[in-house]
C-alpha positions in Angstrom: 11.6 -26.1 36.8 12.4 -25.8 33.0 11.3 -22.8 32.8 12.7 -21.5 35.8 16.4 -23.0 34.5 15.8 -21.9 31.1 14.9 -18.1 33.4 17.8 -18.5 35.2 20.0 -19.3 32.4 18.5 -16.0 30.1 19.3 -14.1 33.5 23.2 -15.4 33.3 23.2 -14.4 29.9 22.4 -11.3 30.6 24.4 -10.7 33.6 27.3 -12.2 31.4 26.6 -10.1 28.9 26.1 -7.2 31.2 29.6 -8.1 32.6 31.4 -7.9 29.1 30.0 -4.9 28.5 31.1 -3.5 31.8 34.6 -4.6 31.1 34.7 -3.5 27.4 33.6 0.0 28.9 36.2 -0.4 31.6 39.0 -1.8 29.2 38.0 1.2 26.5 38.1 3.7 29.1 41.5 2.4 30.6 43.2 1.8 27.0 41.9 5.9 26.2 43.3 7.1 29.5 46.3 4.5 28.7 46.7 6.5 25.3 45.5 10.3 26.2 48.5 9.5 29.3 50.9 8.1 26.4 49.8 11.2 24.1 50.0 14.3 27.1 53.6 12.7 27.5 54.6 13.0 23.0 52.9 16.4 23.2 55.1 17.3 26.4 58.1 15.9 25.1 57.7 17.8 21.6 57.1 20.8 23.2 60.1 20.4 25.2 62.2 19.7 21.7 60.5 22.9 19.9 61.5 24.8 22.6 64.5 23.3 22.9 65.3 23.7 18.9 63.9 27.7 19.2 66.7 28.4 22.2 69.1 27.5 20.1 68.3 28.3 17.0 67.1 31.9 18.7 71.0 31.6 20.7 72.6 31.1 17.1 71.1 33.6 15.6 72.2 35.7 18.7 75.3 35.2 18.3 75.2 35.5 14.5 74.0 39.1 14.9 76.3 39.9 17.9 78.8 38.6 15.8 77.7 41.3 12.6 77.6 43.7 15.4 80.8 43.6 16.6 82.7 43.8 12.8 80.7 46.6 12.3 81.5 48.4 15.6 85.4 47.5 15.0 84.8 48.8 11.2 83.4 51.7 12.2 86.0 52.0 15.3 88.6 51.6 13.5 87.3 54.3 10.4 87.6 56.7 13.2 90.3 55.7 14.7 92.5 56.2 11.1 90.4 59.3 10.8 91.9 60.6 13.6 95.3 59.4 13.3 95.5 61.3 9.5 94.5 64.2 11.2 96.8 64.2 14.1 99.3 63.5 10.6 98.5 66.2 9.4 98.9 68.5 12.5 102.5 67.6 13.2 103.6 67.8 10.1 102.0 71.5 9.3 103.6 72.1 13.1 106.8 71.0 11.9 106.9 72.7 8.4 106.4 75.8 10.9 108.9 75.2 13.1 111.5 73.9 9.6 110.4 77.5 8.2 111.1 79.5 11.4 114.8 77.6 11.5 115.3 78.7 7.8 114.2 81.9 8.6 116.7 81.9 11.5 119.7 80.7 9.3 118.7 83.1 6.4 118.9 86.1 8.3 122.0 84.5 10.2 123.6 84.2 6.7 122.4 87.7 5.5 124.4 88.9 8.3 127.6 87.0 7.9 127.0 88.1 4.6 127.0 92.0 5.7 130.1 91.4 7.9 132.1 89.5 5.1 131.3 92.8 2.7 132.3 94.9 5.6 135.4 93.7 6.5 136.0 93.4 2.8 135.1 97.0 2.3 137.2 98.0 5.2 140.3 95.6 3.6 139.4 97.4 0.4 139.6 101.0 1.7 142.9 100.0 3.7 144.4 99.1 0.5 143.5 102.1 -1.8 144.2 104.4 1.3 147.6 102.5 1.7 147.9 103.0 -2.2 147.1 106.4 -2.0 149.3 107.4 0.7 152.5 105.4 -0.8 151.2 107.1 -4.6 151.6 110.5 -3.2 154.0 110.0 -0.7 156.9 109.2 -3.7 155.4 111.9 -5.8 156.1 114.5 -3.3 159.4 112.6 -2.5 160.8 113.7 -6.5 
């Protein structure tokens, strides 16, 4: 019966230790699926904060270069627009150095020919006098 006790008790040891081992291998794999769970959720989360952080970083530098784009469209918008307005400046102003030239045209020849009937009528006062002269002069020298 010794032996069969001292059997019997090897056995339990072995069962026992059989059992620890079971629930070291059970407790290993439930701590690695415990921590592979915990790790899936860090790498998840970090992904979702790197993608995060691109978005915006990618929206600011979006906005940065929309921003660029539209000073340079209103430079360049407004470059033409001043190109244009000099030009149209320039077009009325020859137009109205035309039209100021035509009008002194008009008044010169307007004056040339006030001028003309100013020396005629002075002519014409002029020959009235020295015909007037002339017929008094030899009217009284035919009258002695």
């Amino acid at each position: 019966m010794r032996r069969r006790a001292l059997c019997k008790a090897i056995e339990e040891k072995v069962l026992l230790r059989k059992r620890i081992n079971a629930s070291m291998i059970i407790q290993k794999n439930w701590r690695c699926y415990t921590a592979r769970k915990k790790y899936l959720q860090m790498v998840k989360a970090a992904t979702t904060l790197q993608c995060a952080w691109r978005t915006y970083f990618h929206l600011k530098q979006m906005r940065a270069a929309v921003k660029i784009q539209s000073h340079w469209w209103k430079h360049v918008a407004r470059k033409t627009y001043l190109r244009k307005m000099a030009a149209i400046v320039c077009l009325q102003s020859h137009w109205r150095r035309c039209l100021a030239e035509r009008e002194l045209n008009k008044l010169r020849v307007r004056h040339q020919e006030q001028l003309l009937v100013r020396a005629n009528v002075a002519a014409a006062v002029i020959q009235m006098s020295y015909r007037r002269y002339l017929f008094l002069f030899f009217s009284s020298v035919q009258a002695m």
